[in-house]
N, C-alpha and C positions, 0 to 999 in steps of 0.2 A: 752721312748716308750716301751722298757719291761715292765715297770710298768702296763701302761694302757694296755697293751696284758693281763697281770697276771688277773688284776682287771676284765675283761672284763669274762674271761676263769673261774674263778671263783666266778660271778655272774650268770654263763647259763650252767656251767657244770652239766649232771643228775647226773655223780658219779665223784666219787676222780677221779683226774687226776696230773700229773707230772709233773714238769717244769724243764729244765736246761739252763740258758742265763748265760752272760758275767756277772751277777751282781748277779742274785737269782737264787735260788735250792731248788724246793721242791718235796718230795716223797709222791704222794697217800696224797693229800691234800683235803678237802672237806670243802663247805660253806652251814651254812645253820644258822638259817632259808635263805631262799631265797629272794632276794629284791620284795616290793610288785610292783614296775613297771616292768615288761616282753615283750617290745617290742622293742627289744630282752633282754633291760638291762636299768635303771635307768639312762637317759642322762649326760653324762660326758661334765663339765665344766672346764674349762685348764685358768691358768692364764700367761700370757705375757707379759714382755713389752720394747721389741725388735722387730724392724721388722723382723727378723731372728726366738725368737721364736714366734711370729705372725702366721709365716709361718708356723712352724711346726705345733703349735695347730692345724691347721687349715686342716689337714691331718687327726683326730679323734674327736675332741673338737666341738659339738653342737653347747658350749656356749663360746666367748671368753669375761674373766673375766680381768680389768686391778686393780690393787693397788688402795690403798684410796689416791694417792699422787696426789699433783699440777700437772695439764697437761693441755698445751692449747690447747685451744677448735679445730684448726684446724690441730694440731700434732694428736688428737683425732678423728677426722672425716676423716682422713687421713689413719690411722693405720685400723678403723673400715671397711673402704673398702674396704682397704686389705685382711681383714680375713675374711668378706663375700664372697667375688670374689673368694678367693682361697678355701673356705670353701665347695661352691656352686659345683666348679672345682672336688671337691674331693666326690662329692656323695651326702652330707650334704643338705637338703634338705630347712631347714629353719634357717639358721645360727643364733642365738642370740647374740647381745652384749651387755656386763653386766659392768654396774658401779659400782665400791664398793665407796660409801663417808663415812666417819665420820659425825655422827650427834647427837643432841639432841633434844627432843622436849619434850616443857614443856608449862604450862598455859601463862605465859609470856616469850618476848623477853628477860627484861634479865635475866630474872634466866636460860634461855636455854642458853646463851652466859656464866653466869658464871659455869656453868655445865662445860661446854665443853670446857671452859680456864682452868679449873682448872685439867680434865682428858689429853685431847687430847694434848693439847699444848707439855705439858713435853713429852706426847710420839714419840709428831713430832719433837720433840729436840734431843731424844736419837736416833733417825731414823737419824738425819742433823749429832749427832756424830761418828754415825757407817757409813755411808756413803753412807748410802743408798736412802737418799732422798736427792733430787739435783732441787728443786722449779725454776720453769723459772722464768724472771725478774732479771734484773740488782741489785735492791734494796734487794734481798732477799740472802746474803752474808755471814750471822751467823747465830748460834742458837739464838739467843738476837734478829732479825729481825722475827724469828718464834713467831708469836702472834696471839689473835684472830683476829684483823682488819687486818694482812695481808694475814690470811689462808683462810678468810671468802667467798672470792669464789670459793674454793673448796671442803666448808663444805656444811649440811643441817641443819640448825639451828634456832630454833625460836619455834612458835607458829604453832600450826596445819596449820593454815593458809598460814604462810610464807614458810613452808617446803613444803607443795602442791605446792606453786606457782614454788618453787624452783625446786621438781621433776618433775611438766610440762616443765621448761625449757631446761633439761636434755633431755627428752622426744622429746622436739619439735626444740630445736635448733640445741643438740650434739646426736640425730636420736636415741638414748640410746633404748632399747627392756627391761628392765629390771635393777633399780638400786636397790643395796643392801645398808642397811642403819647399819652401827656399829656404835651400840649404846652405848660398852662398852668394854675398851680396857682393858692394863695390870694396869693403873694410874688410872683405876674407869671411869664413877661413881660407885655409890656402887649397891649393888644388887636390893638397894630397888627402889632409881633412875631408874633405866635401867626398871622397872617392872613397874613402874606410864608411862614412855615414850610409854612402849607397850600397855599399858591400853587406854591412850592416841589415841594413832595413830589407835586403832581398836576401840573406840567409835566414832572417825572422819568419818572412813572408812564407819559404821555401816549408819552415819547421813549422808555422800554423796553420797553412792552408794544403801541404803536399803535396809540392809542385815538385 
């Protein structure tokens, strides 16, 4: 919470200004250039995934952003109505909530699947080693059960076509306002992959919406 004071203080301050909290200290500090959105400050997105920090976000955080990790759909729709209702409570005018998935999108199915076996998997292994990912489902008990066909529903994967289908789902089923698609982690793919994906998805974009 001092962070987001600091951040906020030193996106709207007109001159230097001071800070002393329990964590940071700064003397006649100044930002600039200044961010180009100004009302009053570039929307602040907070990520959670506690009902605990749920709640806190939910006290400054516009947007509440969850992990690219396994989540069932109704722990999800659950947690979402929490941080709107408390959001709403707190001033927050039009609460956003934000999915982060892991994706690939490529001309075909499987070269997007082995893209994304080949990057994601080992990252969602070393996430199962450090202990920080904890997949619902009985069946999913080791790094060795982390695979594409068992991650595959809560990845975005495939052809333009199956990823649209896939972020209307998101959209229409788990009430989603915004997902974000990572397209390229610490395991790749490489730079040139992640650049055809983006090329991709905004030629889609271009041919459905008419831009």
């Amino acid at each position: 919470m001092e962070s987001v004071e600091i951040i906020r203080r030193a996106w709207t301050a007109r001159e230097p200004f001071s800070h002393e909290g329990p964590l940071f200290k700064f003397d006649r500090v100044w930002l600039t250039p200044k961010p180009f959105q100004q009302d009053p400050h570039p929307p602040i997105w907070a990520a959670a995934d506690t009902d605990k920090a749920v709640g806190r976000i939910a006290s400054f955080a516009s947007g509440w952003c969850s992990a690219p990790f396994p989540v069932a759909r109704d722990d999800w729709r659950r947690r979402a109505a929490q941080y709107r209702e408390a959001a709403k409570r707190n001033g927050i005018a039009n609460p956003r909530v934000v999915l982060i998935r892991d994706g690939c999108v490529a001309e075909t199915r499987a070269e997007a699947e082995k893209i994304w076996s080949q990057s994601f998997v080992p990252a969602w292994r070393s996430y199962f080693d450090a202990g920080v990912l904890k997949p619902p489902g009985s069946a999913l008990r080791s790094r060795e059960d982390l695979t594409f066909d068992t991650m595959r529903p809560w990845c975005v994967v495939g052809t333009p076509a199956d990823c649209i289908e896939a972020l209307e789902r998101y959209r229409d089923d788990w009430g989603c306002d915004t997902v974000i698609l990572r397209l390229r982690c610490g395991f790749g793919p490489s730079r040139e992959a992640t650049a055809r994906a983006i090329r991709l998805c905004g030629h889609r974009a271009q041919e459905l919406f008419n831009l």
